[in-house]
C-alpha positions as CSV (number, residue, x, y, z in Angstrom):
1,X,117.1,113.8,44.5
2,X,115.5,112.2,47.4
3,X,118.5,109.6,47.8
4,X,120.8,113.1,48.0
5,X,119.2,114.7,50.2
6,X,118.8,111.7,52.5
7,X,122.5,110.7,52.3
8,X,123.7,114.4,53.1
9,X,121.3,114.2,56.3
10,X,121.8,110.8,57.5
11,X,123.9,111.6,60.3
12,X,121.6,113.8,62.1
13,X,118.8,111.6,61.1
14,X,120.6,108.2,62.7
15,X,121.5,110.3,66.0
16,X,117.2,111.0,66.2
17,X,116.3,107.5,65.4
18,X,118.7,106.1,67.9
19,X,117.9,108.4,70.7
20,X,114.2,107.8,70.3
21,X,114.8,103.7,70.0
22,X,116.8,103.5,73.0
23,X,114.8,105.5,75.1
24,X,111.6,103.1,74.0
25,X,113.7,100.1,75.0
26,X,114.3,101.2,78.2
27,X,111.0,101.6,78.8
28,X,109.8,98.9,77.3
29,X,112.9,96.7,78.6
30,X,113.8,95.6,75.2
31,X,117.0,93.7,74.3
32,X,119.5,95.3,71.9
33,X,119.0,94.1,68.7
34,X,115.2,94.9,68.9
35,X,116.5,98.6,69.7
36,X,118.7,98.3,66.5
37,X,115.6,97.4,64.6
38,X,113.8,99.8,65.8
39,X,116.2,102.1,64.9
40,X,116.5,101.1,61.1
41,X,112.6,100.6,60.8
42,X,112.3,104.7,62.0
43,X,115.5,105.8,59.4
44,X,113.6,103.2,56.6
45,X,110.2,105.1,57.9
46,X,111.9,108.6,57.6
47,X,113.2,108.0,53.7
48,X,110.0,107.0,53.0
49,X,108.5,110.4,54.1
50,X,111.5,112.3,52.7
51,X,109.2,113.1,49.5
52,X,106.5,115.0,51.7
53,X,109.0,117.4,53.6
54,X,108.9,121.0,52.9
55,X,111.8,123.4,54.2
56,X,108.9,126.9,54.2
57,X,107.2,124.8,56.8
58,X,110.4,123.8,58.9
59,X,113.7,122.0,59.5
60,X,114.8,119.1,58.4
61,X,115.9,118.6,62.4
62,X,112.4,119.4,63.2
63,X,110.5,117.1,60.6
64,X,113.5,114.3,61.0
65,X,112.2,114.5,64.7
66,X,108.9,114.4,64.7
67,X,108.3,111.1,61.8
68,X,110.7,109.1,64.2
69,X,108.7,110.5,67.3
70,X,105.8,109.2,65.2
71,X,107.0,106.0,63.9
72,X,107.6,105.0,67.7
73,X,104.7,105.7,69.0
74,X,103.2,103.6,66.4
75,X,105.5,101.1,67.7
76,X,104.5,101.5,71.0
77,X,101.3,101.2,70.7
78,X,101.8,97.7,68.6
79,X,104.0,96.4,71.5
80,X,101.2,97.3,74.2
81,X,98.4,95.9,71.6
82,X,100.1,92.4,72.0
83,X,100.2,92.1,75.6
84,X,100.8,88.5,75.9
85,X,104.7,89.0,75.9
86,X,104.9,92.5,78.1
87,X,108.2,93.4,76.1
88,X,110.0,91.1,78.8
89,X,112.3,88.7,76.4
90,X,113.8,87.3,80.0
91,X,112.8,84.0,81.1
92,X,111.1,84.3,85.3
93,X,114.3,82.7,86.6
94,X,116.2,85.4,85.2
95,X,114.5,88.0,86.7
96,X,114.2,86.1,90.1
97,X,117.9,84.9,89.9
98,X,117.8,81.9,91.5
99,X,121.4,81.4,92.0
100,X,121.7,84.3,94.2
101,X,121.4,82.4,97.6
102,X,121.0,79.6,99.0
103,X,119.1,81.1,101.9
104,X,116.6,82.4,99.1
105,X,116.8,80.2,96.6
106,X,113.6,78.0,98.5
107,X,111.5,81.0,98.3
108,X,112.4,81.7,95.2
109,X,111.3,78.4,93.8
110,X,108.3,78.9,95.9
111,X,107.6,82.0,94.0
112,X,108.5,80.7,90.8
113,X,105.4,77.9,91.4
114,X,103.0,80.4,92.4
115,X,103.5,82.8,89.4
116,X,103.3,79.4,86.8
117,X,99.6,79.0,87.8
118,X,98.4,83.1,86.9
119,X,97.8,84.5,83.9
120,X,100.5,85.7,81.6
121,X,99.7,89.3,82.8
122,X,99.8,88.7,86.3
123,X,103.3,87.2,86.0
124,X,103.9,90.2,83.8
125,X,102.6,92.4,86.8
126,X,104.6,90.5,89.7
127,X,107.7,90.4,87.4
128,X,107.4,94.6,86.4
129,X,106.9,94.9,90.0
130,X,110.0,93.5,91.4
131,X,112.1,96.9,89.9
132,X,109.2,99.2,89.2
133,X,106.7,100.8,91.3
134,X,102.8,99.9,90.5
135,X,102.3,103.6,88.7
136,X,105.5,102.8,86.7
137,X,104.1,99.1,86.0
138,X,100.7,100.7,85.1
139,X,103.0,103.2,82.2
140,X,105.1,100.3,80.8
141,X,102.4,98.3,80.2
142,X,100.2,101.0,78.9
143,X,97.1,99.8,81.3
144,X,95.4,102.2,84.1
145,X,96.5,102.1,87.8
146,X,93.4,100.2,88.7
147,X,93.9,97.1,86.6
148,X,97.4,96.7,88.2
149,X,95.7,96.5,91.4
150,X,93.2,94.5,90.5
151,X,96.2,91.9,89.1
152,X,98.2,92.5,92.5
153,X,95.1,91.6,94.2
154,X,94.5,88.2,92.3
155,X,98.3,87.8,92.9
156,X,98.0,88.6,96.7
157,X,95.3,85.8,96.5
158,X,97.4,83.7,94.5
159,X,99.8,83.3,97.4
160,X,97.2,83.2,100.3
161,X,95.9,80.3,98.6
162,X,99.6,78.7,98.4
163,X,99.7,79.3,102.0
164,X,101.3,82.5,102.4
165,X,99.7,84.6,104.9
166,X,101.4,87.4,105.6
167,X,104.9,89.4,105.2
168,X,105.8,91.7,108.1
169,X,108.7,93.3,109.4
170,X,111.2,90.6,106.7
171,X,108.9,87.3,108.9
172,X,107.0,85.4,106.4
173,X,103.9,83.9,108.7
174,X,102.6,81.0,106.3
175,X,103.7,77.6,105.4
């Protein structure tokens, strides 16, 4: 019976599970195939719980919606548990692109040498940084506002001590 009724409701069911995966890779700036995982784990997740749903209490739309809303938050939270990856499967050079210029490509390396001697969540900090905004940073990585200023101010000192002073008006002002 269960297999039936799963079968007939698939459709609607995938459509749920793949909304709800793709908007957690976004934010969690996950590559493809984990989003496709994610998606099966939520459908496996949801014919597991097909047994428990009752149609007096609602819809199947409603309780479809609500175990995959479930499942990735579950997910979510194991992501943000482990936060020695941040979610970030691309290598710093990447995410710097140090092939863009050759006017830039010194700084970047410069950059690239500064963040190899912080810890793993600093560079995760600097690298959110680059496209997000600290309160953004502070959401994807599921930590308060405070401790990703605390990290931009050990990454601040990080670069004093590598002898950059200051950044004003596009002038770098240290060695």
């Amino acid at each position: 019976m269960t297999d039936t009724f799963f079968e007939d409701l698939y459709p609607s069911a995938r459509r749920i599970a793949t909304f709800r995966a793709r908007a957690l890779a976004r934010a969690c700036r996950l590559s493809e195939e984990t989003c496709a995982d994610l998606t099966q784990e939520a459908l496996l997740g949801l014919w597991r719980k097909c047994d428990v749903y009752d149609s007096r209490r609602g819809s199947w739309l409603t309780f479809s919606e609500r175990v995959v809303a479930n499942h990735m938050i579950s997910q979510m939270r194991h992501l943000r548990s482990g936060r020695s990856g941040l979610f970030r499967e691309d290598p710093l050079e990447k995410v710097l692109d140090l092939t863009a210029s050759p006017e830039g490509a010194e700084l970047r390396a410069d950059v690239v040498r500064v963040l190899a001697d912080v810890s793993k969540f600093d560079r995760s900090v600097a690298e959110y940084l680059i496209g997000y905004s600290a309160l953004e940073t502070s959401k994807i990585l599921g930590v308060s506002r405070a401790t990703i200023y605390r990290a931009i101010a050990r990454l601040r000192a990080a670069f004093t001590q590598a002898g950059y002073r200051s950044w004003r008006a596009g002038k770098h002002t240290g060695e």
